[in-house]
ZAFITI-973351 format. One record per residue (C-alpha): x, y, z; residue in one letter. Coordinates in nm, 4 decimals. Example, Ala and Ser with C-alpha at 12.3 -4.5 7.8 and 13.67 -1.06 7.14 Angstrom:
BEGIN
> 1.2300_-0.4500_0.7800_A
> 1.3670_-0.1060_0.7140_S
This chain:
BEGIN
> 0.1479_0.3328_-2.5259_X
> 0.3684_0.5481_-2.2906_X
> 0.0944_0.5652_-2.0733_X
> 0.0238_0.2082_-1.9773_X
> 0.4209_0.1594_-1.9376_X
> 0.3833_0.4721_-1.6537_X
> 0.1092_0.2753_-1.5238_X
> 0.3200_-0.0495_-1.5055_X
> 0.6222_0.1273_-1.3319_X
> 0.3684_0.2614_-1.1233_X
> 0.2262_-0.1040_-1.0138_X
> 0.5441_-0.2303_-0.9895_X
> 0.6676_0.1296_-0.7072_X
> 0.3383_0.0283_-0.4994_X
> 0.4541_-0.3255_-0.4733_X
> 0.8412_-0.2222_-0.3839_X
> 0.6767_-0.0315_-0.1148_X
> 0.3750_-0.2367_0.0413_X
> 0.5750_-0.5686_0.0489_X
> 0.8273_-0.4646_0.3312_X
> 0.5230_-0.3517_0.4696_X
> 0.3820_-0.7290_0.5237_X
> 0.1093_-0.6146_0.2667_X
> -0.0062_-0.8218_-0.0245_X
> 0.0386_-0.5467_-0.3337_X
> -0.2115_-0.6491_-0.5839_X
> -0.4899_-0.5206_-0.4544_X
> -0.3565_-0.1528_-0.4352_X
> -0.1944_-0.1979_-0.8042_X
> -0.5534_-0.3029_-0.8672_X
> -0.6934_0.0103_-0.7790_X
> -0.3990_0.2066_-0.9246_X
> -0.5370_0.1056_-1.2997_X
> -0.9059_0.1268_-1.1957_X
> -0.7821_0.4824_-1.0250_X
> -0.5922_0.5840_-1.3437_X
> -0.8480_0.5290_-1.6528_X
> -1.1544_0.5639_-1.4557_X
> -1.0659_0.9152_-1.3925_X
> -0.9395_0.8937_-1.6932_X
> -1.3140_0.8101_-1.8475_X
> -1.4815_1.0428_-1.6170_X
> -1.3227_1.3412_-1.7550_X
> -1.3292_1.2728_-2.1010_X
> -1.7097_1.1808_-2.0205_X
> -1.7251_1.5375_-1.8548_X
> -1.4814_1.6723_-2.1507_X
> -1.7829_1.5583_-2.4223_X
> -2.0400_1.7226_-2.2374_X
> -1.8895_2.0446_-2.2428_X
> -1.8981_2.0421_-2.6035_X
> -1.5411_2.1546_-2.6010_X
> -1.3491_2.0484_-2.9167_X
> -0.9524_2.0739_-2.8386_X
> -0.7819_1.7689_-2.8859_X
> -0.4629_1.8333_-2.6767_X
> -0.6190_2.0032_-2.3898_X
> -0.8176_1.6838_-2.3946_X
> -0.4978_1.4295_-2.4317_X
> -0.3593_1.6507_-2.1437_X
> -0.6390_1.6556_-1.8865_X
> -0.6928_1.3282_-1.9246_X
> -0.3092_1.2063_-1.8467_X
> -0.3138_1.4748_-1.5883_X
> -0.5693_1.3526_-1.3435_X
> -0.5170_0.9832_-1.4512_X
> -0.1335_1.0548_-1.3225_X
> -0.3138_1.2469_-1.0062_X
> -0.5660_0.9122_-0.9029_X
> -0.3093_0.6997_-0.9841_X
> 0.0168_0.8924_-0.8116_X
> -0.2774_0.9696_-0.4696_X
> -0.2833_0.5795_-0.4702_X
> 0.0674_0.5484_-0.4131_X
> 0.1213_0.8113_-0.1812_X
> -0.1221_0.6065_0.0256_X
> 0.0717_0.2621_-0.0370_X
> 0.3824_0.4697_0.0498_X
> 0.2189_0.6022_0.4238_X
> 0.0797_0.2724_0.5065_X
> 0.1944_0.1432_0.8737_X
> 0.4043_-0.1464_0.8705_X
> 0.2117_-0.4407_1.0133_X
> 0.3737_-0.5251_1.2935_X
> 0.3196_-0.1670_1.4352_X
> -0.0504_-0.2690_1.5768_X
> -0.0273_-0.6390_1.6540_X
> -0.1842_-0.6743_1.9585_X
> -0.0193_-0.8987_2.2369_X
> -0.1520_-1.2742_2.2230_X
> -0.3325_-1.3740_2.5040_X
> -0.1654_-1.5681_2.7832_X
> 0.1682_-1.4694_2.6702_X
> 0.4332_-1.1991_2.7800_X
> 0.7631_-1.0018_2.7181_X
> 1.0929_-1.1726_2.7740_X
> 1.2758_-0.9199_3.0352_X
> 1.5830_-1.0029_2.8648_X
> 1.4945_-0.9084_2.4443_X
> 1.1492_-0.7971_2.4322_X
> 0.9896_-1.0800_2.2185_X
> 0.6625_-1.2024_2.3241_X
> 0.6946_-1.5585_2.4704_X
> 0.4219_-1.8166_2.5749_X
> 0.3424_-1.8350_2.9516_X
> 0.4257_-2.2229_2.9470_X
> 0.7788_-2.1162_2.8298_X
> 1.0409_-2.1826_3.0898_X
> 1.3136_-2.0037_2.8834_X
> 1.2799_-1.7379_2.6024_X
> 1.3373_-1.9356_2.2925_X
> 1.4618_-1.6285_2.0659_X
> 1.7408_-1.5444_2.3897_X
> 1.7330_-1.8482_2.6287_X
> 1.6588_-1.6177_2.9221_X
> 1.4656_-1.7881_3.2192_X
> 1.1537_-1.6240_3.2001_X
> 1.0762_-1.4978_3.5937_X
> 0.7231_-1.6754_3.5773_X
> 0.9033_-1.9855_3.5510_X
């Protein structure tokens, strides 16, 4: 039970940090939880084949890399660019002299500043 609450908090850290972002956060909490308890699965599959027998060591590993696939998946929400950062310029537009915003070329002044744009 403690273990789907971490996994919860942990859904809820990716979104805190991927919304800011312009990023839509459910498809990186989806792969949180599909991150978490297939590892999860994997190495209690590997666990059985071993024939090994210890019931904590097992309880451990398995929270241990389910924290690791689920934790690497935030640490990639967490580096993710903010959107803006490669929008490219729209054609037949360009940058008010005056504060930088992008502006139409049919634009006689800059509507975020009111500057007269020098095409103009």
């Amino acid at each position: 039970m403690l273990e789907l609450l971490v996994v919860i908090f942990l859904c809820r850290k990716i979104g805190e940090e991927v919304r800011p972002k312009g990023y839509k956060p459910l498809g990186l909490q989806i792969l949180a939880v599909v991150a978490w308890y297939g590892t999860q699965f994997g190495f209690g599959f590997f666990w059985g084949m071993q024939g090994w027998d210890d019931g904590w060591g097992f309880y451990v590993g398995c929270i241990a890399v389910g924290a690791a696939a689920g934790g690497s998946v935030y640490v990639f929400a967490k580096s993710l660019p903010a959107k803006n950062e490669f929008d490219e310029p729209v054609a037949g537009s360009t940058e008010c002299p005056a504060c930088g915003e992008r502006v139409v070329n049919e634009e006689v002044v800059c509507p975020v500043c009111g500057a007269r744009m020098p095409y103009a």
